[in-house]
DRENPA-294250 format. One line per 8 residues: their letters; for each residue x, y, z of C-alpha. Coordinates in Angstrom, 1 decimal. Layout:
// DRENPA-294250
A) X Y Z  ...
// end
This chain:
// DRENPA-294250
XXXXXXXX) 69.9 -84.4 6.0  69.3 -84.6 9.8  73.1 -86.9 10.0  74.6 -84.2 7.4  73.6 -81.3 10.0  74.7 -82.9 12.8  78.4 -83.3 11.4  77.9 -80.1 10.6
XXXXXXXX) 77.6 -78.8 13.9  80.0 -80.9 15.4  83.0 -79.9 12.9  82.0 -75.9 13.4  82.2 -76.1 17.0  85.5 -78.4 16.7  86.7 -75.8 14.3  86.1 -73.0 16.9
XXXXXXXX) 88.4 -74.3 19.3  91.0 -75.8 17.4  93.9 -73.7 18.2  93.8 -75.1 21.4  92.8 -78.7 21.1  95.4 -81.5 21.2  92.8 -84.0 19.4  91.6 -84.9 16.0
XXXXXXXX) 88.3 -85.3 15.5  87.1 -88.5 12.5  84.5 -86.6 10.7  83.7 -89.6 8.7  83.4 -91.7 11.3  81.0 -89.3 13.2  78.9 -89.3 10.2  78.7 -93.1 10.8
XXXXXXXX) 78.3 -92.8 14.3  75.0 -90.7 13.5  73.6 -92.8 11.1  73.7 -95.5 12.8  72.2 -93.9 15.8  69.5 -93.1 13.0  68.2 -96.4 12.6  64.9 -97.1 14.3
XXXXXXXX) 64.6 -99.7 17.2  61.0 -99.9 17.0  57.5 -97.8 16.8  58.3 -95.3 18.9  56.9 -91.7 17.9  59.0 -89.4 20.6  62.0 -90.9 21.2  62.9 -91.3 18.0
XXXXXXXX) 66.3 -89.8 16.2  64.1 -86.5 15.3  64.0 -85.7 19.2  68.0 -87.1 19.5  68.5 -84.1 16.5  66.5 -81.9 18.4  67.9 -82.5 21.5  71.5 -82.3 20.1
XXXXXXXX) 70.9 -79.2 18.1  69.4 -77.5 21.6  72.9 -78.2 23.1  74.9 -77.0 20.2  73.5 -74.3 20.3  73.7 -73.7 24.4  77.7 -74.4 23.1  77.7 -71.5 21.0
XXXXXXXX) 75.9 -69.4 23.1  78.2 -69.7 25.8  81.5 -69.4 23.5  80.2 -65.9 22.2  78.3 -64.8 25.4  80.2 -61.7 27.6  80.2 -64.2 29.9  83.0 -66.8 29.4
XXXXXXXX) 83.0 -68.7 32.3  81.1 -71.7 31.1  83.2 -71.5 28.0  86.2 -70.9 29.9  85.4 -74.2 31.4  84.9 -76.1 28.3  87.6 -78.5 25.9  86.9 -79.0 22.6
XXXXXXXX) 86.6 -82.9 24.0  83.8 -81.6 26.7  81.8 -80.4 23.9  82.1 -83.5 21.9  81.6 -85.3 24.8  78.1 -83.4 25.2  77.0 -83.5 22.0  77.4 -87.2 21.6
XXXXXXXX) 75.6 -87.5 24.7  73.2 -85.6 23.5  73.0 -87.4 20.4  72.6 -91.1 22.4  70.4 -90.0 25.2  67.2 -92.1 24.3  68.5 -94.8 21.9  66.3 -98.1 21.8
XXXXXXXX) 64.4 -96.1 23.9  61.2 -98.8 24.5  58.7 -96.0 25.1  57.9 -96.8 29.2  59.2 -95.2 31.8  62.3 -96.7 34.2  59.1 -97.3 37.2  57.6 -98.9 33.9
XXXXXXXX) 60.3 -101.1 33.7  60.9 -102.0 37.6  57.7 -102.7 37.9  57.4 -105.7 35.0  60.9 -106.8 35.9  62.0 -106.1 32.9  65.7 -107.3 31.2  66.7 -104.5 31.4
XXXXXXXX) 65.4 -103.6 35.0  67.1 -107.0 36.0  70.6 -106.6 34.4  70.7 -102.7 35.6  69.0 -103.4 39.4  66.4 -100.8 38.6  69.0 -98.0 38.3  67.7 -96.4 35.9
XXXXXXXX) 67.6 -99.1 33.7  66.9 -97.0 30.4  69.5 -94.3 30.9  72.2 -97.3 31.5  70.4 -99.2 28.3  70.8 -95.6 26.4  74.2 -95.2 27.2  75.6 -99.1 26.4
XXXXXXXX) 74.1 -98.8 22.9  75.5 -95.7 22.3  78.8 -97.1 23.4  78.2 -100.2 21.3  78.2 -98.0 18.0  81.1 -95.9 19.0  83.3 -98.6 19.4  82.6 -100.4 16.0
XXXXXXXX) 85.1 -99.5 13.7  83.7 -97.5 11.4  82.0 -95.3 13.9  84.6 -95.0 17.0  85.1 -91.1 16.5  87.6 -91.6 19.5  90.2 -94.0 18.5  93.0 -91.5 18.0
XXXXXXXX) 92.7 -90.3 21.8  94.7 -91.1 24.4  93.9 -93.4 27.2  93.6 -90.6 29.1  91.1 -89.0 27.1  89.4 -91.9 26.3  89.0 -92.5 29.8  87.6 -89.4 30.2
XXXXXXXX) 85.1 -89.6 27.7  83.5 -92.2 28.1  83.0 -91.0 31.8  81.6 -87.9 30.4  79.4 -89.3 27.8  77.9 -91.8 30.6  77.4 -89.2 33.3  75.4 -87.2 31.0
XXXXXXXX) 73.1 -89.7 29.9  72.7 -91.4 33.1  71.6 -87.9 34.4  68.8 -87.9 31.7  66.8 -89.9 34.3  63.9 -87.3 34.9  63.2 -89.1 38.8  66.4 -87.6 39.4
XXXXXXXX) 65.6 -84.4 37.6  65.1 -81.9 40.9  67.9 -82.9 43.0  70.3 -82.3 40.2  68.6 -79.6 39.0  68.9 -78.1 42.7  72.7 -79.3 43.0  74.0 -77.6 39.6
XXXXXXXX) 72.3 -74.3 40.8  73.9 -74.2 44.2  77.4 -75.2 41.7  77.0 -72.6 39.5  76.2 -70.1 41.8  79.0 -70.6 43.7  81.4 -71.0 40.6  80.5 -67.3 39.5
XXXXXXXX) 80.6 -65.7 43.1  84.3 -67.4 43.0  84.9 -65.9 39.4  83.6 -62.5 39.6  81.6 -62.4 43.5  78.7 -61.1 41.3  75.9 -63.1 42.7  77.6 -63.4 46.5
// end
């Protein structure tokens, strides 16, 4: 049910913008994509694929919300590959997550603390997984983009998960702000 809704949303918001976007979407393939994301790594009872639903359907719906808002700025800024691009993010975020935190995981030496030099190991662990299903056959939602795009997604889809990393949380949270701020004084000098 959870993989059916999650097309679902995906197709919808592809749907929205179509008139403008270059791509194709594989549907089936996404479906795939989800369900494989759906299998459980291990006993973990929060970062499970109910929270990488929950999580996803929080940012559809931010999507929405900024497609039909007076505001249009955000959605002005937008492809119908951002919003994929987000959504499988969103989707990924916390895959194999092993429960412990990245300090966790520094401070054990971990494998994965090892093979990512304590960079946020888990984030980096989140994202190759994610990229692991997508480029399986059955699941690679991507394959009819261009380089270009490709490129571009997977740089997308990485960036966002790799800012999942709450020690980071603040700074980024501080540096979107002063962005956005200064990306709607530019637009419309309302908040100059």
């Amino acid at each position: 049910m959870l993989i059916a809704a999650f097309v679902e949303a995906v197709r919808q918001g592809y749907y929205r913008k179509a008139a403008a976007a270059q791509t194709s979407y594989r549907f089936g393939q996404l479906r795939a994509a989800a369900a494989s994301c759906a299998v459980p790594a291990g006993p973990n009872p929060y970062h499970n694929f109910a929270h990488a639903c929950d999580v996803t359907q929080m940012v559809f719906h931010l999507l929405s919300e900024a497609s039909t808002s007076r505001s249009t700025l955000m959605a002005s800024l937008l492809t119908p590959l951002h919003e994929l691009c987000l959504l499988v993010a969103a989707l990924c975020h916390d895959l194999e997550h092993p429960g412990t935190s990245n300090a966790f995981q520094a401070n054990v030496v971990s494998e994965l603390a090892v093979l990512y030099n304590d960079q946020s190991p888990l984030e980096n662990h989140h994202s190759a997984c994610g990229f692991r299903i997508l480029l399986s056959e059955d699941t690679n939602i991507f394959k009819g983009l261009s380089a270009e795009q490709w490129a571009f997604a997977r740089k997308a889809i990485s960036h966002v998960i790799l800012h999942t990393d709450m020690s980071k949380h603040a700074a980024l949270l501080h540096s979107f702000q002063s962005q956005f701020v200064a990306a709607v004084d530019a637009d419309s000098g309302m908040l100059a």
